[in-house]
N, C-alpha and C positions, 0 to 999 in steps of 0.2 A: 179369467174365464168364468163365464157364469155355470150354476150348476147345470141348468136345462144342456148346455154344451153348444148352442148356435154361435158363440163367439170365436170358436176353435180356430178357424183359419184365421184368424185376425193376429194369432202367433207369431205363425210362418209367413206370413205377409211380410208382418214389421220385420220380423227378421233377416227376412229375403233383402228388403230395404233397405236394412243397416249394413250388410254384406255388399251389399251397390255402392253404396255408399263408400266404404272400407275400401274396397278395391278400386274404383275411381281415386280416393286419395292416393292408395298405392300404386296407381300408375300400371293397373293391370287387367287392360282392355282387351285382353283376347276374349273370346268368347265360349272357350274353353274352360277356362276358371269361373266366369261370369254361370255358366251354367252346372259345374261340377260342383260350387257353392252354392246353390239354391238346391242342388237336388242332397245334397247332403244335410239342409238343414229342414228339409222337409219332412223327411226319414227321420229326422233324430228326434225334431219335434214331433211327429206322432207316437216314438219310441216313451218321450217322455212325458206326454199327455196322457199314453196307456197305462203307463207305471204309477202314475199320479190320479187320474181320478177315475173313481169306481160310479161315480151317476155312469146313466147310458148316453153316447158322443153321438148323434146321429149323423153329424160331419165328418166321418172319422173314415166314410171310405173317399169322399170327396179329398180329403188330405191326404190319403195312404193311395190315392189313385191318380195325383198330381205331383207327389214325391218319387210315384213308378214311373211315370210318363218323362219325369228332369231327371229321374236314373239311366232311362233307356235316350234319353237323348243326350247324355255326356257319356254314354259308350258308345256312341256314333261318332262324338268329336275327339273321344281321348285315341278312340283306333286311327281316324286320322291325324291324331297327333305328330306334328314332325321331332318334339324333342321328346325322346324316351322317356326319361326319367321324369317327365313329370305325369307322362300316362302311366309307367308303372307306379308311381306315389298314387295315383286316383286308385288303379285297381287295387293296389294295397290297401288304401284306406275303406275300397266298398266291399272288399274281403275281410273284413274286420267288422265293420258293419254290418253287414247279411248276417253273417255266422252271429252278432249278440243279437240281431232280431229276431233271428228263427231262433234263436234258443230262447230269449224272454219271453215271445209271444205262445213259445209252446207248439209250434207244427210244423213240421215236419215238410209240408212243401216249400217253405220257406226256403229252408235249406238246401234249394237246387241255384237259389242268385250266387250263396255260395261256392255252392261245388262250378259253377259258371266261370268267378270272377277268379279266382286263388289259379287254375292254369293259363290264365292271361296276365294276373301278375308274374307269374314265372318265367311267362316269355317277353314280356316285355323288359324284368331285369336283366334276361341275358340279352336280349337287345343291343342293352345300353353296356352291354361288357363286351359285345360285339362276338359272341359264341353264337358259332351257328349252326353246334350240335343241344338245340335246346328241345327236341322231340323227347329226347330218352329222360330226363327229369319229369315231363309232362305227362309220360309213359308210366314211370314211378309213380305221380300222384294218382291216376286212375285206377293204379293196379291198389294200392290204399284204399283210395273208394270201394272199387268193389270188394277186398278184405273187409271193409267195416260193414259193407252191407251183408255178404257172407256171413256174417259171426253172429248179425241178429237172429 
């Protein structure tokens, strides 16, 4: 990446590509992977572009508004997911991811993809264990949230 920062998306491109690539070899043409891999690597790559250089990125919301756009389009296909467990692996993995972005990047509204995506993994684990009293654990987690917002 050059300093000026015009080169940024050429990251997540090639990246995106090589994940095409990768998963074509693997023989894993659903379009659910196809798209939960791009929007994951899109995310991570501007995670790590932020962390990495301090010139000014003037691409950076064009990347960070293209990695939102294949986030919110593989929570459209993971809820239609018909095998559980691989939509609750996705929501696990972008509850993981939210919560390190809102905290590296420092704000605080970040932190609602979080609070969003952690009781969708929840219900999709018990999904996949076939419990269909999964309300009162998600109950739990809110009653959390609002404790922790309380105490500020």
């Amino acid at each position: 990446m050059r300093r000026n920062g015009w080169f940024e998306p050429g990251a997540p491109i090639l990246f995106s590509i090589g994940a095409f690539l990768i998963l074509k070899d693997l023989n894993l043409e659903r379009v659910t992977y196809h798209v939960f891999a791009y929007s994951m690597l899109w995310i991570i790559t501007d995670l790590l572009a932020h962390l990495t250089f301090t010139d000014p990125r003037p691409l950076k919301t064009a990347v960070r508004g293209m990695g939102g756009l294949l986030a919110l389009a593989s929570y459209g296909f993971l809820f239609t997911e018909s095998d559980a467990s691989f939509a609750a692996f996705g929501f696990g993995l972008f509850s993981l991811l939210f919560l390190t972005v809102s905290l590296l990047y420092r704000r605080a509204t970040l932190f609602y993809a979080f609070t969003l995506t952690l009781p969708l993994f929840v219900t999709f684990v018990f999904r996949i264990f076939e419990l269909t009293k999964w309300i009162h654990p998600v109950i739990f987690i809110a009653l959390m949230y609002y404790a922790a917002g309380f105490s500020c």
